[in-house]
N, C-alpha and C positions, 0 to 999 in steps of 0.2 A: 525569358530571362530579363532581369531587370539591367536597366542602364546607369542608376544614380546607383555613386559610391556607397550610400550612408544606406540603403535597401537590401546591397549585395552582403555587406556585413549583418545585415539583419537576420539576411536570409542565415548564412553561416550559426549565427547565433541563436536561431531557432532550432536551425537542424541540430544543432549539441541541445540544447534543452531539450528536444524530445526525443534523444536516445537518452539520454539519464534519468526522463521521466520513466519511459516504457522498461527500461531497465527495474525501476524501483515497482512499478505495478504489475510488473510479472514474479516479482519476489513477494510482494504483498500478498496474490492470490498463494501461491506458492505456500506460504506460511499460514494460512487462513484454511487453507485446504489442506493442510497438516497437522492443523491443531482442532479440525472439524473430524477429521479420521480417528486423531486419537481421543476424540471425548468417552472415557468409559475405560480408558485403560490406565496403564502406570502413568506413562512419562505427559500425561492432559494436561497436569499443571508449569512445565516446560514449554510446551508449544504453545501454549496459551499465552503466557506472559510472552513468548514471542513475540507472535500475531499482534498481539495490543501492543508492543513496543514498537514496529515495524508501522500499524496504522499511526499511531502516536507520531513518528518520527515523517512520514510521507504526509502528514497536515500538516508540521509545524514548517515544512520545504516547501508548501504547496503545492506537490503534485496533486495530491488531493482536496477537497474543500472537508475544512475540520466538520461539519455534522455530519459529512457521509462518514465521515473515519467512528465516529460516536456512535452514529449508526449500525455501521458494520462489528462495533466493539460490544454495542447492546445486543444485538441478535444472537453472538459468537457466544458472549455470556449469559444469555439465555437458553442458547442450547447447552450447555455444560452444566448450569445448573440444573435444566429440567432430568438430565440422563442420571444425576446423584442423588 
């Protein structure tokens, strides 16, 4: 455990950033993995604009780094188009 005041709040302030990171990329897959299930049925284009508003919204907070999020949004979009 740390000794210096300005360390001990760092630690604090780390540990909240990385529950609301993990919060937010377990929702990410979460949504990614629901809009990858539904490619091919009704509600694709719901969960899809999900997913890409959900990566959209975790790069512009940084939990993620935006070309993975681009990334993840090309690929997503590439399976949904290839399956129509």
């Amino acid at each position: 455990m740390a000794n210096i005041k300005s360390q001990k709040k760092r630690n604090l302030t780390n540990a909240k950033r990385a529950d609301r990171n993990k919060a937010t990329k377990s929702e990410l897959k979460t949504r990614v993995k629901n809009a990858t299930a539904s490619i091919g049925s009704d509600g694709a284009d719901a969960d899809l604009r999900l997913a890409v508003k959900r990566l959209d919204m975790a790069a512009s907070k940084g939990v993620i780094h935006p070309n993975q999020a681009a990334r993840r949004k090309s690929r997503l979009m590439k399976k949904a188009n290839a399956s129509s």
